[in-house]
N, CA, C and O of each residue as an XYZ file, in Angstrom:
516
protein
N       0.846     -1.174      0.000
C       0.000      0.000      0.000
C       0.893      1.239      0.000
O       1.933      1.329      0.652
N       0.352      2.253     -0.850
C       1.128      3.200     -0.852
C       0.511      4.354     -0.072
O      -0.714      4.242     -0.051
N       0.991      5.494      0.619
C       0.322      6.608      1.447
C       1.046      7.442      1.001
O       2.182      7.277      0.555
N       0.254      8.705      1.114
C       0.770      9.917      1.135
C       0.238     10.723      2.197
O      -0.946     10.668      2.530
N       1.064     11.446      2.717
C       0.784     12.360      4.115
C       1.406     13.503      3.666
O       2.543     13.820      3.317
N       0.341     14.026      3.777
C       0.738     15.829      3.829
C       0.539     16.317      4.745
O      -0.457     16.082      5.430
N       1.671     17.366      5.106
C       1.927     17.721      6.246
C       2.461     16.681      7.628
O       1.987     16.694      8.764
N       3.702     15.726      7.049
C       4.238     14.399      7.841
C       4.803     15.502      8.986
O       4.066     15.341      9.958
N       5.943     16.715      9.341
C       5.963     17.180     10.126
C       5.344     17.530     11.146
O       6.029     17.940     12.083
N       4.108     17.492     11.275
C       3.264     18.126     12.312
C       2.941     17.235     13.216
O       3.557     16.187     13.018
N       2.170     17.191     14.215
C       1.926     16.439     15.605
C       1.637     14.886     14.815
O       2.392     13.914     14.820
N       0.568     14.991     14.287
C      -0.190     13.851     13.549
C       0.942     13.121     13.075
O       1.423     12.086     13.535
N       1.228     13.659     12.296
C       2.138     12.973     10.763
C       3.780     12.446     11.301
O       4.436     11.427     11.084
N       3.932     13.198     11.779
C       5.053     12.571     12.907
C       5.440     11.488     13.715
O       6.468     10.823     13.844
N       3.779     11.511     14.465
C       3.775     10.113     15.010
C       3.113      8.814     14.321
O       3.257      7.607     14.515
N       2.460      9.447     13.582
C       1.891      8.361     12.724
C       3.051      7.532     11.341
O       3.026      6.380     10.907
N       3.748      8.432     11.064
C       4.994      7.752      9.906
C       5.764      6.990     10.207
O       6.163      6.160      9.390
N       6.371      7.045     11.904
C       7.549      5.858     12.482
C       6.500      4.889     12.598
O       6.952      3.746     12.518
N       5.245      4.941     12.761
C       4.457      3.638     13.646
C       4.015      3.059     12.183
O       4.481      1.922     12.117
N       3.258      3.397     10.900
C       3.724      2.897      9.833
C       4.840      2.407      9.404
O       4.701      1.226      9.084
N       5.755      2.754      9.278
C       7.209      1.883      9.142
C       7.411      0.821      9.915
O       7.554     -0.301      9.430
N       7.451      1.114     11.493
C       7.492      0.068     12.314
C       6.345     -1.554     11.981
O       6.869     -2.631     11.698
N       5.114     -1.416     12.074
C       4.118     -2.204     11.836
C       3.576     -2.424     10.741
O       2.651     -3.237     10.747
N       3.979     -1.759      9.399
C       3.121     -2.318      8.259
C       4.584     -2.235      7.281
O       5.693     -1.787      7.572
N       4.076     -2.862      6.017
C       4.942     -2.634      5.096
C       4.312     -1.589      4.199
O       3.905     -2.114      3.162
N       4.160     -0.667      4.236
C       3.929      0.005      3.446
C       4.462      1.298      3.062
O       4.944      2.092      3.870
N       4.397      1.435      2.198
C       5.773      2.970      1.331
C       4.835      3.970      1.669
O       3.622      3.943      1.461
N       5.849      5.311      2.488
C       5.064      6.527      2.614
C       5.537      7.763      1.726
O       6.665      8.137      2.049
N       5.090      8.328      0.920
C       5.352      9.484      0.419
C       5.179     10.433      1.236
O       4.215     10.168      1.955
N       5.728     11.604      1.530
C       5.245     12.603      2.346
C       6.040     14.067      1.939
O       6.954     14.180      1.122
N       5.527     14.954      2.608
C       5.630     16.139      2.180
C       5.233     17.183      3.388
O       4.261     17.039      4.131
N       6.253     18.345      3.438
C       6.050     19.546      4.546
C       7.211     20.317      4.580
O       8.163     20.147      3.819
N       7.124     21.374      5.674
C       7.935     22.469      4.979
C       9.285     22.330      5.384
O      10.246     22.799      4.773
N       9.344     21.499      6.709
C      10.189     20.867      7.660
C      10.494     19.686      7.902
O       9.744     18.758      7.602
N      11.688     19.515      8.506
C      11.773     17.563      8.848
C      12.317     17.325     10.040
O      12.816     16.205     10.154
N      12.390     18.190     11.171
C      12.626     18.166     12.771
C      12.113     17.156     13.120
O      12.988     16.289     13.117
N      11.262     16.792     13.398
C      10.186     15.847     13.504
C      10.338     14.540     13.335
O      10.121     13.698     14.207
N      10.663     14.352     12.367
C      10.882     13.190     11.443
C      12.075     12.574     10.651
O      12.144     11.837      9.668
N      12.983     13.169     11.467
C      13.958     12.774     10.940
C      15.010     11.155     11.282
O      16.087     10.786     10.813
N      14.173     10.596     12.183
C      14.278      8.920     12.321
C      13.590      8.561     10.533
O      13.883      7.509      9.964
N      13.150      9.078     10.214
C      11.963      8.544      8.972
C      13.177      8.512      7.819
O      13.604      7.519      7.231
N      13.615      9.953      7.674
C      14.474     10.169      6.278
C      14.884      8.901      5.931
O      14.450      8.298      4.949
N      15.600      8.529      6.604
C      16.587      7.583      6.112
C      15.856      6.136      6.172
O      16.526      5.107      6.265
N      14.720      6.125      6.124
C      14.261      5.032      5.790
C      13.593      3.961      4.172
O      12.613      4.183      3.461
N      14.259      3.239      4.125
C      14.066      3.309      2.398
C      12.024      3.333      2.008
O      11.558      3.610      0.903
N      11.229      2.982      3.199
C      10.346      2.948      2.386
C       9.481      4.631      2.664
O       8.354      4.856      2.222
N      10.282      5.624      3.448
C       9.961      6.638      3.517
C      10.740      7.449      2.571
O      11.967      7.520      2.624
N       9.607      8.401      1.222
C       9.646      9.141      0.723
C       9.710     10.488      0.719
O       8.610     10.951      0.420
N      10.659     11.454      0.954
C      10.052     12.835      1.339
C      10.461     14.200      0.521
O      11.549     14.216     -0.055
N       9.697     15.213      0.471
C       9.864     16.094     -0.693
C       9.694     17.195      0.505
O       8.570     17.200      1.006
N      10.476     17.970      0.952
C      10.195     19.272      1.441
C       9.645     20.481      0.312
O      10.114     20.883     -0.753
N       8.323     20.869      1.161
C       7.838     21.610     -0.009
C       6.636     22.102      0.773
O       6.212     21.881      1.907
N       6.197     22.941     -0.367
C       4.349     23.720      0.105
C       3.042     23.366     -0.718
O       2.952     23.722     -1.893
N       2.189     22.770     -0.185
C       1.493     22.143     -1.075
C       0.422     23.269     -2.010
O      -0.332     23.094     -2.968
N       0.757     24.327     -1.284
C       0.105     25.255     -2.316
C       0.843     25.980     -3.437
O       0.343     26.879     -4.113
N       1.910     25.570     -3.551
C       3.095     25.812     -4.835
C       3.632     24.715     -5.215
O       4.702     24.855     -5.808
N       3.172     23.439     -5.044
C       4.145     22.119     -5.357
C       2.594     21.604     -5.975
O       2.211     20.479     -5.656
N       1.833     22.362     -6.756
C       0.506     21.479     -6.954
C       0.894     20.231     -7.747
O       0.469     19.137     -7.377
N       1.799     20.361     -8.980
C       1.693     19.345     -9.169
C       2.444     17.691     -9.169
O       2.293     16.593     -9.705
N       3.377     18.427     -8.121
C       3.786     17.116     -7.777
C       3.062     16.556     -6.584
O       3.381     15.436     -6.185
N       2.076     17.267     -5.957
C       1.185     16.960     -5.500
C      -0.050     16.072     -5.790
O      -0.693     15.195     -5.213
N      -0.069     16.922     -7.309
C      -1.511     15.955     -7.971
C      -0.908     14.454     -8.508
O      -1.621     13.484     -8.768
N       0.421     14.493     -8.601
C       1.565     13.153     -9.000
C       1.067     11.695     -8.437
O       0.778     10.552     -8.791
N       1.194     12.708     -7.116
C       1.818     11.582     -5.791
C      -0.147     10.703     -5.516
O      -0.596      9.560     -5.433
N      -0.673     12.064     -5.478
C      -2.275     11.603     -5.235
C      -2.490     10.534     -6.147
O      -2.794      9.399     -5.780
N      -2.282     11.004     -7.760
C      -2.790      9.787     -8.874
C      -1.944      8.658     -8.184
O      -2.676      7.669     -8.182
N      -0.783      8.353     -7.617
C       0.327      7.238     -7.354
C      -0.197      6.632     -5.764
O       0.103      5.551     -5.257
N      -0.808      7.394     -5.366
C      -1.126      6.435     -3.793
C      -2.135      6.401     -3.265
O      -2.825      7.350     -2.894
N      -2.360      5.092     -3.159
C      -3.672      4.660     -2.267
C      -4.627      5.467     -1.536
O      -5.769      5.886     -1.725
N      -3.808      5.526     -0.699
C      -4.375      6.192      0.567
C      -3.844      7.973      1.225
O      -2.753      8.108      1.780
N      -4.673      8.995      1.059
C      -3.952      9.977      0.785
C      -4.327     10.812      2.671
O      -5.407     10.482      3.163
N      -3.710     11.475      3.247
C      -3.561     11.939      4.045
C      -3.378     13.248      4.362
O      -2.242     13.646      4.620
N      -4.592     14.201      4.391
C      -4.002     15.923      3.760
C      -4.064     16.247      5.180
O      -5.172     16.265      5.716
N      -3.070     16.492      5.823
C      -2.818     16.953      7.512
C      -2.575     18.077      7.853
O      -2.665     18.517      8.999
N      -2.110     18.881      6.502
C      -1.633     20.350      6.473
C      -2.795     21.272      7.202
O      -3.998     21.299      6.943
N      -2.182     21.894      8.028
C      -2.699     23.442      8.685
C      -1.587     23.726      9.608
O      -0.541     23.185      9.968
N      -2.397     25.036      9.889
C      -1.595     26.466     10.674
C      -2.074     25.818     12.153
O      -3.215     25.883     12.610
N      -1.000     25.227     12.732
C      -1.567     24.818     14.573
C      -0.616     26.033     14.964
O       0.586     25.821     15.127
N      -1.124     27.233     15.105
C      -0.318     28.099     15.742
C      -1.479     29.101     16.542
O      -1.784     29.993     15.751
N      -2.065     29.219     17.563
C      -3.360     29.961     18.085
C      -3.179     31.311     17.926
O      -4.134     32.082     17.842
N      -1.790     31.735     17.867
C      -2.028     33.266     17.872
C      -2.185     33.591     16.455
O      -2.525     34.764     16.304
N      -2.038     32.883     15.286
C      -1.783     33.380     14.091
C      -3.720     33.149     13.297
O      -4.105     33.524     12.189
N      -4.433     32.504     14.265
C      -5.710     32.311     14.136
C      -6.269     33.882     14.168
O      -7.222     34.297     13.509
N      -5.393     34.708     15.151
C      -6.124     35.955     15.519
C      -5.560     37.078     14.874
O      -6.133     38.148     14.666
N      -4.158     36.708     14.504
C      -3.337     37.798     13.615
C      -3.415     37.778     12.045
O      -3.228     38.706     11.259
N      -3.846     36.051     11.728
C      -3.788     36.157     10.108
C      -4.927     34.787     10.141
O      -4.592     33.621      9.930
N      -6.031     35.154     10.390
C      -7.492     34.503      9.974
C      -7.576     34.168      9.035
O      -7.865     32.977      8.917
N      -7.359     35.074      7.655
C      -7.604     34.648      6.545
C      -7.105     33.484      6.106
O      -7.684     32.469      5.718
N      -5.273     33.900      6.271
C      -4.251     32.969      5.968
C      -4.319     31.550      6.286
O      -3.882     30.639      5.582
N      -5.056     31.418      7.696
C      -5.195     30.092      8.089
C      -6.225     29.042      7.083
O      -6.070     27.968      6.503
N      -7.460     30.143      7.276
C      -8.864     30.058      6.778
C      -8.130     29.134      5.101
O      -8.168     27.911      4.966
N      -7.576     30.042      4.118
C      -6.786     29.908      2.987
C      -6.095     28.522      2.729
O      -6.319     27.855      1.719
N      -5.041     28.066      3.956
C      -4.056     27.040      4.227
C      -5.160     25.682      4.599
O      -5.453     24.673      3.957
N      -5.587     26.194      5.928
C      -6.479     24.961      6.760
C      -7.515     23.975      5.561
O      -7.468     22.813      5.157
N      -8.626     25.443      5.235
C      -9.660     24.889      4.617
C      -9.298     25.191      2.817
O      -9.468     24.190      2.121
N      -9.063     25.831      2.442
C      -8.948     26.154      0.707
C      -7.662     25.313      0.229
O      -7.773     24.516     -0.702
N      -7.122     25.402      0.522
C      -5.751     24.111      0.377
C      -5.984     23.442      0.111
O      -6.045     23.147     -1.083
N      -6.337     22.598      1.230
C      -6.948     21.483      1.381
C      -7.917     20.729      0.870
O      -7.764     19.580      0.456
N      -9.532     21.713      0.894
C     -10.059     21.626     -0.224
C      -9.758     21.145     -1.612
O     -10.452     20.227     -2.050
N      -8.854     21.627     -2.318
C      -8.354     21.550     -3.445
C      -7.593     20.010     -3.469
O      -7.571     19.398     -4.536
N      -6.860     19.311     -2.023
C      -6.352     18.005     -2.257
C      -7.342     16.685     -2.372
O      -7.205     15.606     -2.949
N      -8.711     17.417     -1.328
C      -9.921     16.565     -1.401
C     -10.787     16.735     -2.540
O     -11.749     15.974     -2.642
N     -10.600     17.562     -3.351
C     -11.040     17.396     -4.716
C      -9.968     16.668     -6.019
O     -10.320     15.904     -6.918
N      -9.408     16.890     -5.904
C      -7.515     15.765     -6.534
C      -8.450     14.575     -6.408
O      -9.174     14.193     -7.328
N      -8.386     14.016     -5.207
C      -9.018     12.612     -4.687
C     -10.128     12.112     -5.172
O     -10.300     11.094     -5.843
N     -11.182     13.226     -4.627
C     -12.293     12.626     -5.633
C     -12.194     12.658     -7.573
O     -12.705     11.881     -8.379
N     -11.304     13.922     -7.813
C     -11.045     13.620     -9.117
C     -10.352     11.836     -9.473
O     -10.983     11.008    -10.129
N      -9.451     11.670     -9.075
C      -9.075     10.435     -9.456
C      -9.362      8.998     -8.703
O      -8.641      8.021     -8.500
N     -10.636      9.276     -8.401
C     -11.536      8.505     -7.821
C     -10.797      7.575     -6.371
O     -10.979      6.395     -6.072
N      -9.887      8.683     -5.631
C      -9.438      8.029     -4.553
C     -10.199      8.337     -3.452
O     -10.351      9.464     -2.980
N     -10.872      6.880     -2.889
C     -11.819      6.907     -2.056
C     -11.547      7.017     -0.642
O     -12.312      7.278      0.287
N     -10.301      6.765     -0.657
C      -9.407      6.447      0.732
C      -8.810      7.785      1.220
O      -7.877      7.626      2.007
N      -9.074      8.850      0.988
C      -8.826     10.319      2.201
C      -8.922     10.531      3.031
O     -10.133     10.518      3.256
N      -8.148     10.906      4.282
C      -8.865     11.702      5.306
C      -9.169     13.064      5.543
O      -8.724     13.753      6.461
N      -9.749     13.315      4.889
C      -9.876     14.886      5.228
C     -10.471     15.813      6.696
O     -11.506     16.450      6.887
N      -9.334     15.538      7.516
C      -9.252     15.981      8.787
C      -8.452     17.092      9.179
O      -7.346     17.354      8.707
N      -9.122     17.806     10.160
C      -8.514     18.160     10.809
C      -7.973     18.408     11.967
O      -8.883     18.761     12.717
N      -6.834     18.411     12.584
C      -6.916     18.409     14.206
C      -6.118     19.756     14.952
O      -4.896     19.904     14.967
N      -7.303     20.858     15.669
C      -6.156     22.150     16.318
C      -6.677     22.258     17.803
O      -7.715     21.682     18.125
N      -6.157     22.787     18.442
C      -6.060     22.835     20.053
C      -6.638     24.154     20.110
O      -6.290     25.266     19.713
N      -7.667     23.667     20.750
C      -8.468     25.406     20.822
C      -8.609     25.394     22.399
O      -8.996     24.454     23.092
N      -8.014     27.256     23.005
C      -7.993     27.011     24.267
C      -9.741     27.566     24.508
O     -10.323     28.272     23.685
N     -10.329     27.097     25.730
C     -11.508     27.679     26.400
C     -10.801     28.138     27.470
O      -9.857     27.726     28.144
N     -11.889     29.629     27.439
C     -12.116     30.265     28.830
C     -13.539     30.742     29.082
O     -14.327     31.465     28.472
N     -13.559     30.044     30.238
C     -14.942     30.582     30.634
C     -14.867     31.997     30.581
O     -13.819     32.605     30.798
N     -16.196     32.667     30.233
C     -17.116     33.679     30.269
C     -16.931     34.250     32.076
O     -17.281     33.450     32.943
N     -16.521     35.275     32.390
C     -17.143     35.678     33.728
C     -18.726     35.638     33.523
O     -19.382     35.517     32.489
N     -19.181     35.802     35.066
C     -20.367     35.835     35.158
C     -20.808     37.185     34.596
O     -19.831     37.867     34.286
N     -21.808     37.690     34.404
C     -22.688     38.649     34.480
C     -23.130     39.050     35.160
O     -23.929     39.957     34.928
């Protein structure tokens, strides 16, 4: 089985790429802007990786989608203050990005996406009134 993970740097994709390697045989393609994270992975022959932005790498993006199974779009902004300083930008990255990889998918009839997302939102209670 082949995967692709976008956005393998981030919380998700990080821990999820050694535990694929470890327990399955299966080849990961992946992609992000960084490799801190993941750098037990590099050097692994069935880990693939392209440092890059998936909103300027479209089409080695749309490549990798036609080439693998199972596609994994993980990319967003987990940064809380930049939710309040650059809304749009996130809004743009998180959901319109992304968008565009979950349409790739359904274009080439890959049924196997996750189109998730996961961010840490803090609560504070309301004082009373």
């Amino acid at each position: 089985m082949k995967i692709l993970i976008l956005g393998a740097n981030g919380f998700i994709g990080s821990n999820l790429s050694p535990y694929i390697l470890k327990h399955h045989d299966w080849d990961i393609t992946a992609m992000d802007l960084q490799t801190h994270k993941i750098t037990d992975c590099l050097q692994h022959p069935r880990f693939h990786f392209k440092i890059g932005d998936i909103t300027k790498e479209t089409a080695w993006v749309e490549q990798q989608i036609q080439a693998c199974d199972v596609v994994l779009p993980l990319v967003a902004i987990a940064n809380p203050a930049m939710y309040v300083t650059d809304p749009l930008g996130v809004f743009e990255l998180d959901f319109e990005a992304n968008l565009d990889i979950v349409k790739l998918c359904s274009a080439y009839k890959k049924t196997h996406h996750l189109p998730l997302h996961f961010r840490s939102v803090r609560y504070e209670p309301r004082p009373a009134l």
